[in-house]
C-alpha positions in Angstrom: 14.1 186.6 63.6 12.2 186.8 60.1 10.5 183.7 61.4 9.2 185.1 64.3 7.9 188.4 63.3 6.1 186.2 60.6 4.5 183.8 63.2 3.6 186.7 65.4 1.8 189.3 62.3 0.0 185.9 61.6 -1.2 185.3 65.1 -2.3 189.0 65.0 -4.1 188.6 62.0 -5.6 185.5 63.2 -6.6 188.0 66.3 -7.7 190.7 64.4 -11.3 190.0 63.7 -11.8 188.7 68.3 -10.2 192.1 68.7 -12.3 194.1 66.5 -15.4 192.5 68.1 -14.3 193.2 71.5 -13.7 196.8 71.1 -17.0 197.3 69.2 -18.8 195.0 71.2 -17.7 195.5 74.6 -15.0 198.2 75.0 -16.5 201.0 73.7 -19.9 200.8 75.2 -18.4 199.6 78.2 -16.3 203.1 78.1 -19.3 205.1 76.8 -21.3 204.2 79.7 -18.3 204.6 82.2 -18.1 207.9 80.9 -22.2 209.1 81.3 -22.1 208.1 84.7 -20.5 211.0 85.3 -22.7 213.0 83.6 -26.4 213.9 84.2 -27.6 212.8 81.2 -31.4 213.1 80.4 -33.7 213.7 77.7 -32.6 216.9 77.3 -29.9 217.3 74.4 -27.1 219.3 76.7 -25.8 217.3 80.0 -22.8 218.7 82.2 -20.3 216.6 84.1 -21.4 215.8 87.5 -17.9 213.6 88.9 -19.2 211.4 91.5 -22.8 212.7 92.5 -24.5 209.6 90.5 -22.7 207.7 92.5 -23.1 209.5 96.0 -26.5 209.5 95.2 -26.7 205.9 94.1 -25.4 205.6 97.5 -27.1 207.6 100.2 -30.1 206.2 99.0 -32.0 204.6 101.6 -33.1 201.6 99.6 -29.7 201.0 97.4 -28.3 198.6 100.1 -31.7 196.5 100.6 -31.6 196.2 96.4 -28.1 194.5 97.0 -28.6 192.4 99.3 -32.0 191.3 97.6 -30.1 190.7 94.6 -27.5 188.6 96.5 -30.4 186.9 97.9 -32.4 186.2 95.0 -28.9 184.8 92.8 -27.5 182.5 95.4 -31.2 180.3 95.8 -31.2 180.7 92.1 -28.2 179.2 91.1 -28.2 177.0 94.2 -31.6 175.3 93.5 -30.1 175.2 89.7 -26.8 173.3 90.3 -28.6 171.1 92.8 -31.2 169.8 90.5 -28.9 170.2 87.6 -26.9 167.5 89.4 -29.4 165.4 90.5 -31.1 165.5 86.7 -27.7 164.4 85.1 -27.6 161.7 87.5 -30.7 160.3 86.7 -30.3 161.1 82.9 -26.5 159.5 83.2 -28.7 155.9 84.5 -28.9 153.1 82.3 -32.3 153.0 82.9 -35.5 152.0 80.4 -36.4 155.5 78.4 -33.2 157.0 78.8 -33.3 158.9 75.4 -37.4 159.8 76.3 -36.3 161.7 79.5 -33.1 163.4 78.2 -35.9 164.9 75.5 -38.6 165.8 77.9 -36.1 167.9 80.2 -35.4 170.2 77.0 -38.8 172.1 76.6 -37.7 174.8 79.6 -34.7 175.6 77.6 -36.5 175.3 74.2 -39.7 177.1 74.6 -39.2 181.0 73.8 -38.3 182.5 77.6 -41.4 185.2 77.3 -44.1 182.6 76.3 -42.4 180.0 79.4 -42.5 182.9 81.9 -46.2 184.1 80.8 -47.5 180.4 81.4 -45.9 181.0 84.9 -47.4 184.3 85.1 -51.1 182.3 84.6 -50.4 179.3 86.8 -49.7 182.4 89.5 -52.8 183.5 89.2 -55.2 183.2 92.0 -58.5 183.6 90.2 -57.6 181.1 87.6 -54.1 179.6 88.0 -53.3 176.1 88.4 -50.9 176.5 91.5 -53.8 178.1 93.5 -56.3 175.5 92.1 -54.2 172.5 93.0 -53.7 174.0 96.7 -57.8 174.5 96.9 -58.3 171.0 95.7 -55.7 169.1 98.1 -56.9 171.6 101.2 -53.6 173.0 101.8 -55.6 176.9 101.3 -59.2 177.8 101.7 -59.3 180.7 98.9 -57.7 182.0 95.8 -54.0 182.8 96.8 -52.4 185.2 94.0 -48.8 184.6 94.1 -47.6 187.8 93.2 -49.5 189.9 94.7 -47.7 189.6 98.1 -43.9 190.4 98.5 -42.4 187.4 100.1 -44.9 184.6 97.6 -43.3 186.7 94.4 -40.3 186.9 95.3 -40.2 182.9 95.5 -42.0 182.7 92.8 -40.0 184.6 90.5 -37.1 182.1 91.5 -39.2 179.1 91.1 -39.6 180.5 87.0 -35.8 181.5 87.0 -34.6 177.7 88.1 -37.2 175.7 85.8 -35.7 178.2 82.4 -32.0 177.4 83.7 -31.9 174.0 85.2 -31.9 172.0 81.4 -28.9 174.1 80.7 -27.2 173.2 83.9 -28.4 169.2 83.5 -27.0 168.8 79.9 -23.5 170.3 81.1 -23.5 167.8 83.6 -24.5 164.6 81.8 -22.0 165.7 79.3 -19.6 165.9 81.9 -20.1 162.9 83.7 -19.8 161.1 80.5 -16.2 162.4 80.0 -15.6 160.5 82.9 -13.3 157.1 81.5 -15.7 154.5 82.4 -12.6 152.4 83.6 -12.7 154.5 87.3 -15.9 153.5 87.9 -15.5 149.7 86.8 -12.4 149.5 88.8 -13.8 150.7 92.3 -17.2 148.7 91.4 -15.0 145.8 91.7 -13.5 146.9 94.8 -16.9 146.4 95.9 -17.9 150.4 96.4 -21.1 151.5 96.1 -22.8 153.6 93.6 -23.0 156.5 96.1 -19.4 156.0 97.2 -18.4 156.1 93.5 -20.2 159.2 92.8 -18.6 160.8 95.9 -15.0 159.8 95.4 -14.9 160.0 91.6 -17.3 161.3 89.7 -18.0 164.7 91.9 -14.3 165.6 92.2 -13.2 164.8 88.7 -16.7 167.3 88.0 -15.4 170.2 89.6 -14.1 171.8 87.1 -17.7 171.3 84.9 -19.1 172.6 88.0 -17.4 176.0 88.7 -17.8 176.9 85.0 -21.4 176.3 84.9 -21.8 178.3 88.5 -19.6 181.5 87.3 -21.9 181.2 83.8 -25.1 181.0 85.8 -24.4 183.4 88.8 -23.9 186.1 85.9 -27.0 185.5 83.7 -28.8 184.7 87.2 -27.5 188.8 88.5 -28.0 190.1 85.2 -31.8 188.6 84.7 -34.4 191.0 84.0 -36.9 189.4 81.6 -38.4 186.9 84.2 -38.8 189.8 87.2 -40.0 192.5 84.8 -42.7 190.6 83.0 -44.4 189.0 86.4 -43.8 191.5 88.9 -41.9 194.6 86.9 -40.4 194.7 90.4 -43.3 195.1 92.6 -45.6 194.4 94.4 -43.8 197.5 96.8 -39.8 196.7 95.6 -39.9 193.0 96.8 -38.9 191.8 93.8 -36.8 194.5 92.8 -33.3 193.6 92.0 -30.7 195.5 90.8 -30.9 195.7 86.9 -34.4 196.2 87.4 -33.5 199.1 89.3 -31.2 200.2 87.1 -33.9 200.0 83.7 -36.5 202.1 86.4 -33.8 204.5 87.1 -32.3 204.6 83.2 -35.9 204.3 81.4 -38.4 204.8 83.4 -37.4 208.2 85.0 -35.2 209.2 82.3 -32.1 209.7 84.3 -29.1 208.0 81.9 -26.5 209.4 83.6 -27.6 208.0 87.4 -29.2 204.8 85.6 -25.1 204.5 83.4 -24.0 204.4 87.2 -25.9 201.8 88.7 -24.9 199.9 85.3 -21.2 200.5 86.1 -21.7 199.3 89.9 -23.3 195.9 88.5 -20.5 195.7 86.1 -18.0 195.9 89.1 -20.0 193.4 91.1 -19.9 190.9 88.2 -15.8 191.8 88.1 -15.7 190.3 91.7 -17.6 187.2 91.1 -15.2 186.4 88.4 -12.2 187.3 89.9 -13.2 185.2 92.9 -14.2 182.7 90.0 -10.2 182.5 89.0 -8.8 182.3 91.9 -11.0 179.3 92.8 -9.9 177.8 89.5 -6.1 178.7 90.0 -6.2 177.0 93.7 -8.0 173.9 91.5 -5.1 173.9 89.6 -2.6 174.2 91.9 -4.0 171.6 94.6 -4.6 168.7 91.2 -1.0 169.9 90.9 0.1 168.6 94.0 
């Protein structure tokens, strides 16, 4: 019995410094902001409780559901443009091909370069007087004028996820080389052999053996992706007219723009529920994972 009290005030103590971190970190700002969403918190000093009218507000608000579904929008061609070139980079990158070692160095600069300087360069290449995108179209005849890429609502809102996928997809690429080279070499040996093909070998063992690597890196990049603000607000800051208006941008309008904490702590807590979902929806996939390599 001595024994095990020991072994469990050690494993607390080994604890101890996670679960300080947690409370300060997360818990208690997490709680905090529960708590002013309730609340209609300005600049003034004094605030009274409200209950739910942030949220009936938040609501009833003819543009709330458009936000949501633009957000759902603009994260699944995100991350889905991400894990598909992700993949198709750690192929190539996993090749025993001349320049291997060049090409695994060339595809970190995205991930490297400071994320404000990367999405300014986008913001210029946008530009229709003087951008390269625009130039480049002029040149080949595909456009007769200066197009400015975010000036218009649908053009932004592409291009905004054109700048999210080249920051994210070096991240998403080195996960996957790493975890194709995991892979015991003897699998693929064995069904070369057999006579199978590369493609066949990539479909039968190195995807499913992957699938693990691949849900991780999707529940990882589907939060960053719904929680990204620095790439929206500094080429469009959400315009032009809301197209490009997501929901954290929303929420920083609503928080610091206008001044209204308590509304802007409630749209905070409604992202924080949505991100809940996706990672409850994230365990159960990994649980059914489980269970079926069980079988």
């Amino acid at each position: 019995m001595t024994g095990t009290r020991s072994a469990t005030l050690f494993a607390l103590a080994l604890l101890a410094p996670a679960l300080v971190y947690i409370l300060a970190i997360v818990a208690y700002p997490l709680v905090d902001t529960l708590i002013l969403s309730f609340t209609n918190a300005s600049l003034r000093p004094d605030y009274d409780f409200v209950g739910w009218a942030n949220y009936q507000r938040i609501f009833t608000a003819g543009n709330f559901t458009e936000i949501i579904l633009r957000t759902l929008i603009w994260t699944f061609f995100s991350v889905s443009l991400k894990m598909i070139i992700g993949m198709f980079g750690a192929v190539l990158l996993n090749a025993a091909v001349p320049g291997q070692i060049l090409f695994r160095v060339l595809t970190m600069p995205p991930w490297i370069v400071p994320m404000a300087i990367g999405i300014f360069m986008w913001g210029w290449m946008y530009n229709g007087q003087f951008g390269m995108i625009s130039g480049l179209l002029q040149n080949f005849g595909l456009i007769s004028r200066p197009f400015p890429f975010l000036a218009y609502g649908d053009s932004a809102f592409w291009a905004t996820i054109v700048t999210d996928v080249w920051i994210g997809v070096p991240m998403v690429t080195i996960y996957f080389l790493a975890a194709m080279q995991s892979i015991p070499r003897d699998l693929h040996e064995a069904a070369w052999t057999d006579g199978a093909g590369r493609f066949y070998r990539f479909r039968r063992i190195t995807l499913p053996l992957m699938v693990p690597a691949v849900i991780t890196m999707s529940l990882l990049s589907l939060i960053a992706t719904f929680n990204s603000f620095d790439i929206i607000w500094i080429l469009t800051q959400g315009g032009p007219s809301g197209s490009t208006t997501t929901m954290i941008i929303d929420t920083y309008r609503t928080a610091m723009g206008s001044r209204k904490y308590g509304e802007g702590a409630a749209r905070a807590v409604v992202i924080c529920i949505f991100v809940t979902l996706f990672c409850l929806v994230y365990f159960r996939a990994v649980r059914k994972l489980g269970q079926g390599e069980a079988k």
